[in-house]
N, C-alpha and C positions, 0 to 999 in steps of 0.2 A: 504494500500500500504506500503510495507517495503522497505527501499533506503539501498541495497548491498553497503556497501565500498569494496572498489577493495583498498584500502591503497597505491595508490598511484600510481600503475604499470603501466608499458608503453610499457612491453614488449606484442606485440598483439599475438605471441602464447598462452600465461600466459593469457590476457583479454578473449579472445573467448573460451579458454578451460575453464575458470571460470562460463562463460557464459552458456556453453555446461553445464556443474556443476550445476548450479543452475535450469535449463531448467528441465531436467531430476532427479534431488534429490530432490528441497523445496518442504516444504508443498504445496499440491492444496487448502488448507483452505486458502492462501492469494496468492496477487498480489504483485511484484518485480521487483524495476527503479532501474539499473544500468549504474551509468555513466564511460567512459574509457577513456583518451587520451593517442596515442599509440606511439612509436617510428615510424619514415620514412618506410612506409609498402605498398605493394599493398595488399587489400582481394580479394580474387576470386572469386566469383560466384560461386555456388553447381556447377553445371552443367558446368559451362565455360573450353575452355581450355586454358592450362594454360598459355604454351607458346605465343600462338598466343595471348594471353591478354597481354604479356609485353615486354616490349622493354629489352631483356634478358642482353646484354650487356651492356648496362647504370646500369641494375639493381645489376648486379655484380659487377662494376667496383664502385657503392655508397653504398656498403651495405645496400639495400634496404631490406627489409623482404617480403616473399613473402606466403603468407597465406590463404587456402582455408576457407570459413565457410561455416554451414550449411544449409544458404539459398539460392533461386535462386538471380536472376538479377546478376548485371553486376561486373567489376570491379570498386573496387575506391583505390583514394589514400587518406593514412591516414599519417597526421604530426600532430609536437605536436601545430598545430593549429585548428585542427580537434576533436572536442568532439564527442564523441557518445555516442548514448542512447540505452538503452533497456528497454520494458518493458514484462515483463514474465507474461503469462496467462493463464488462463484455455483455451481448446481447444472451440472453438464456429465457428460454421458451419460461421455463418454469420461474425466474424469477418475476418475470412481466407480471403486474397487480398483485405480487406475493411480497406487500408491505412489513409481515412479519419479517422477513429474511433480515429486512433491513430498519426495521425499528429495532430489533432484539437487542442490537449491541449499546444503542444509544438508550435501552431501558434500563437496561443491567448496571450501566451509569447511574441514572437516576436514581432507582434503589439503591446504591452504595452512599446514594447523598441522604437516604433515609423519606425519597417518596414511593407512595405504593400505586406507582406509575403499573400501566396495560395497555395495549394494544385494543379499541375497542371500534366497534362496527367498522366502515372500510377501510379507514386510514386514519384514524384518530389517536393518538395515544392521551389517555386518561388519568386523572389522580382524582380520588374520589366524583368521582361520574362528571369530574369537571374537565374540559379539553385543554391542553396544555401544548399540544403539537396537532399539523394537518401533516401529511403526507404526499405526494404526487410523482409519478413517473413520465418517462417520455423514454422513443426508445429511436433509432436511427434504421434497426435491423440489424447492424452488425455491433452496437455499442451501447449503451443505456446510462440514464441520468437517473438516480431515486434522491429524491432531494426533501427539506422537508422545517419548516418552520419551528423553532420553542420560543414559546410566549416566558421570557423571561421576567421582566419587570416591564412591560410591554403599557402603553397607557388605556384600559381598556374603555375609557371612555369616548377614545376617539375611535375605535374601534366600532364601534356604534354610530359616529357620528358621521363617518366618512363612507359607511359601507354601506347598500339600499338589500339588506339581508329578506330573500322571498321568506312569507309565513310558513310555505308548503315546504322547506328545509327547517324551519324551525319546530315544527309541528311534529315532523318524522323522527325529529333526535328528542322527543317528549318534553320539550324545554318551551318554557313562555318569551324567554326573549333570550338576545344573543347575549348579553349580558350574564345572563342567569347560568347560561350554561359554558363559559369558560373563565379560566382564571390564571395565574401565573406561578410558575418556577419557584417564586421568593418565595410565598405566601404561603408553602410547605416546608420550607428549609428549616433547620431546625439552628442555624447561626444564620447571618446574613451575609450576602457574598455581594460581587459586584461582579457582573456582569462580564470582564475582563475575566476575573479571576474564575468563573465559571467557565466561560471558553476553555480554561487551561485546563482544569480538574477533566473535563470532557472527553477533550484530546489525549490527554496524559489516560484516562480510562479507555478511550479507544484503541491507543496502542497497547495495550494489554490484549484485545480481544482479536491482535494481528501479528503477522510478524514485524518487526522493528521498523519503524514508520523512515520514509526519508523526506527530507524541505526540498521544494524545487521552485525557484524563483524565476518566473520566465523572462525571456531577454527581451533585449528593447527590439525588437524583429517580429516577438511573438505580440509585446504591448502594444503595435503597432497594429497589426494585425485585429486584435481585441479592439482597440478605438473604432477602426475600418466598420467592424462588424455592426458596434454599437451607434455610429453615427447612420448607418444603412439599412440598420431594419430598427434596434430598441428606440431610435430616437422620433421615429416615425410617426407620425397619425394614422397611416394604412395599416402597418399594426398593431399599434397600440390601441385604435378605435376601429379601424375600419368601416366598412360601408354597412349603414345603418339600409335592408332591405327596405322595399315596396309589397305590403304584403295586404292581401286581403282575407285570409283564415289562417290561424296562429291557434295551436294545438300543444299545449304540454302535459305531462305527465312526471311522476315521480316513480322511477322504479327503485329496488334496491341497488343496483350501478349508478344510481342517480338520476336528476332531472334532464330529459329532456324535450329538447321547446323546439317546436318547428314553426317556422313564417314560410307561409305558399302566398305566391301570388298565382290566380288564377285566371285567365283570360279565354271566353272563346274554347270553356272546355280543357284548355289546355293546361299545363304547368309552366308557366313562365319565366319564373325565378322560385330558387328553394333554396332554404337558408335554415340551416340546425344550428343550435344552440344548447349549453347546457354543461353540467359538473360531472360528466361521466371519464370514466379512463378508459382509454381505447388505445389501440396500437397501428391501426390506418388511419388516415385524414378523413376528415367526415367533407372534406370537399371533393373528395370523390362520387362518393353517392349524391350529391347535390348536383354534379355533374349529367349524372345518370339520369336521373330525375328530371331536368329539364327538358321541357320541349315533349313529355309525355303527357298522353290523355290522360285526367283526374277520375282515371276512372278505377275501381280494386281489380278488376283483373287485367287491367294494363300495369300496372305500378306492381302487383304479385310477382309479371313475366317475368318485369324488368329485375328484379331482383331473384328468381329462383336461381342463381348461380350464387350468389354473396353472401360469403359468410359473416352474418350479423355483429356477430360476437368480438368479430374483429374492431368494428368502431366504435365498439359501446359496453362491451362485456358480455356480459350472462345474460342477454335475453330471449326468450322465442322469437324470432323471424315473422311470426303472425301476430304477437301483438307490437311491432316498427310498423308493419301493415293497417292493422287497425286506428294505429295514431297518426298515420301520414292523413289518410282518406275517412272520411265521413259524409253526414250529409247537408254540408255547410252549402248555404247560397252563392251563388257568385255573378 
């Protein structure tokens, strides 16, 4: 395992484009922990939209940063109380959405600090039913990213304040408000730490659960590189917002792989434009099928055809192929 220095940044375009950098350049002969704490930012979810994820006004008026990355799941907020981790990997069938694999060793930590941290529903890790980390993967095919949020001393009122959190995810985690159902790192510790000094106790426990860590500090070639990236896609509006569709039926649902929200524009019978949205982990691009979908009659056994070859599971997880069917098509007006 080799521990990336990020030298210090906190700018989260700067971090996830480095991220992005390393995912897709280091060697596959080894494995790579990256630790980041970012300036005041919301990340976005691959798939999310963007808008509807944030309370746009608060986020203007605090200069919040607002930053898509490349995996699925949902919105978070990141302050400089919030550490994240990555660990960079070869692609492994069985690792994809197997969060356990790679929560375990950052749990094992936790309990040595004396919380009764767990791995809970898809990617949560918990201390008393309260959420203290999210999780999220992204995978290349040959290389993989599982990277993952602790709410350290994190301010959770802006957490609230900056995020537009749907009821239908708050509803599903049995919780009245977003508030209610997370908490922070400190507020179990049983001394008080700083944040810094938590990083380190972290790492120093992670090299324990590996062989002997090495530092690699990348060259001004590779920083160079990492800017390129982040001036070109993180600093963007095409991805960080994107294009807000033209829709005339807008269908979501909640499954246990998570929300997802379709916008159809329908014209003339047809499907005109198709645009998915939502906090599911998948391991194809859902602009694929969006692709697919276009320029088809809105009818079920046109939209069935088109899809009896695709495997569902691939852009969304675990679900039957007949009910993406049922939520594409109904009997909406148009």
């Amino acid at each position: 395992m080799i521990f990336i220095e990020n030298e210090g940044n906190t700018n989260p375009q700067l971090n996830l484009a480095l991220e992005e950098f390393a995912l897709r350049n280091f060697s596959a002969e080894n494995d790579y922990l990256l630790f980041y704490i970012n300036e005041p930012s919301i990340i976005i979810g691959r798939n999310q939209n963007t808008l509807e994820e944030i309370n746009h006004e608060y986020v203007e008026k605090n200069n919040i940063h607002v930053v898509r990355r490349v995996s699925g799941g949902g919105a978070v907020y990141h302050d400089f109380g919030n550490l994240n981790f990555s660990f960079i990997t070869n692609h492994d069938v069985k690792s994809l959405n197997n969060f356990k694999k790679f929560t375990a060793p950052v749990i094992k930590v936790l309990n040595t600090l004396g919380l009764d941290a767990e791995l809970k529903g898809r990617n949560d890790i918990q201390v008393d039913e309260k959420k203290i980390s999210g999780t999220a993967q992204f995978s290349t095919g040959k290389r993989m990213v599982s990277h993952g949020t602790l709410l350290f001393d994190t301010d959770l009122g802006e957490v609230v304040n900056a995020l537009n959190v749907k009821m239908s995810k708050i509803e599903s985690k049995g919780h009245k408000s977003v508030r209610s159902r997370v908490a922070n790192i400190s507020e179990f510790l049983k001394k008080p730490l700083k944040i810094e000094e938590f990083r380190q106790l972290l790492l120093e426990g992670l090299y324990e659960e590996s062989e002997p860590f090495e530092s690699y500090h990348l060259t001004p070639e590779e920083w160079k590189a990492v800017h390129q990236l982040k001036e070109e896609k993180y600093d963007t509006w095409d991805w960080n917002y994107g294009r807000s569709p033209k829709f005339n039926i807008q269908r979501s649902k909640r499954f246990t792989v998570g929300e997802i929200d379709l916008r159809i524009f329908v014209e003339k019978g047809h499907i005109k434009d198709f645009k998915i949205y939502g906090d599911f982990f998948g391991k194809e691009p859902v602009e694929n099928l969006e692709k697919l979908l276009e320029g088809a009659r809105y009818e079920k056994e046109d939209i069935s055809e088109l899809l009896k070859d695709i495997e569902i599971q691939e852009y969304f997880g675990d679900i039957p192929k007949i009910d993406f069917i049922e939520l594409v098509y109904g009997a909406d007006e148009f």
